[in-house]
ZAMARGU-4260 file (C-alpha; in steps of 0.2 Angstrom, whole numbers, plus 5000, padded with zeros to 4 digits):
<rodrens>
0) 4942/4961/4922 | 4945/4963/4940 | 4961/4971/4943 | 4969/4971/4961 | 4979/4982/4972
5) 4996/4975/4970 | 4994/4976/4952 | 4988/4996/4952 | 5002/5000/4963 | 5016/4989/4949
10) 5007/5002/4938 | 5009/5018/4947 | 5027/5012/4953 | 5031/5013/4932 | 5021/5026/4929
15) 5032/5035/4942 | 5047/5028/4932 | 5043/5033/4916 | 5038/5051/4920 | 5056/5053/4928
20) 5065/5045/4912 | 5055/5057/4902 | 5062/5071/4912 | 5078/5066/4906 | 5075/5066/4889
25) 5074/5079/4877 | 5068/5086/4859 | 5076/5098/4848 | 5068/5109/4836 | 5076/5121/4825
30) 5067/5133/4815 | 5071/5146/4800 | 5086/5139/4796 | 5093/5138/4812 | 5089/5154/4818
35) 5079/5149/4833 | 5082/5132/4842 | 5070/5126/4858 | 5075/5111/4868 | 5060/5101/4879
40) 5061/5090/4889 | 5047/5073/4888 | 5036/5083/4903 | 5033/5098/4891 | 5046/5107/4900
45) 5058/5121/4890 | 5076/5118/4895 | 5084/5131/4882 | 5078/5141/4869 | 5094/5146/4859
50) 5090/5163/4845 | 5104/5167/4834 | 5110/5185/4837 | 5106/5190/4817 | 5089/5186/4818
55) 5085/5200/4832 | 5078/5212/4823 | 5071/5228/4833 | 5063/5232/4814 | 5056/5215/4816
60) 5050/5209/4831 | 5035/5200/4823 | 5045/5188/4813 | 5055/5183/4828 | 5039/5179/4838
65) 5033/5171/4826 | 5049/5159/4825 | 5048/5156/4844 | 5031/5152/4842 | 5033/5139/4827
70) 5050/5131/4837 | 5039/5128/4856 | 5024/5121/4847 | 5033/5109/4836 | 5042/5105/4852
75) 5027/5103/4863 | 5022/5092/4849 | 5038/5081/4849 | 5037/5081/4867 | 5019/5075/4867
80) 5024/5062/4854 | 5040/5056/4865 | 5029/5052/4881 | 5015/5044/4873 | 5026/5032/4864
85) 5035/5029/4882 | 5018/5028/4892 | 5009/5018/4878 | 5023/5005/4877 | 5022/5002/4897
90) 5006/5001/4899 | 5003/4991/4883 | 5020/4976/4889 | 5008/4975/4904 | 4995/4968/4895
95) 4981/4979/4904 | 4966/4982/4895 | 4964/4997/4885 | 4959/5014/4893 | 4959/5006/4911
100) 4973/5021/4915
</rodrens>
């Protein structure tokens, strides 16, 4: 399938489009009941991470890392999850063939 230019700039143009939406919305993830909360935004990007005075523990740093650590991954994951349902649902409604971006 031959594909021309006007088309692959229509594609960057939403491409473009879809990024800055993404940028705009976000993903929240509690973890351990509330005691650490991570918003991201659809570009991977951490816009707050919120930690509940009573979890900080100078006896138990460990735990609290390991809570930070669980909240950003499952937000990266969410993240990841939010833009590829954006980006696959562009690209798919444009009817272009699969993997051609």
């Amino acid at each position: 399938m031959r594909v021309n230019q006007n088309m692959i700039r229509q594609v960057q143009q939403r491409i473009l489009q879809a990024q800055e939406e993404l940028a705009k919305q976000t993903v929240e993830v509690t973890v351990g009941g509330g005691a650490v909360r991570v918003i991201m935004n659809g570009q991977q990007e951490i816009v707050e991470i919120h930690i509940e005075p009573d979890v900080v523990d100078p006896e138990d740093v460990e735990m609290l890392q390991d809570l930070i650590i669980a909240a950003v991954n499952e937000a990266v994951e969410r993240s990841r999850d939010l833009a590829q349902d954006s980006m696959g649902s562009l690209l798919g409604g444009m009817g272009l063939p699969p993997g051609l971006f």
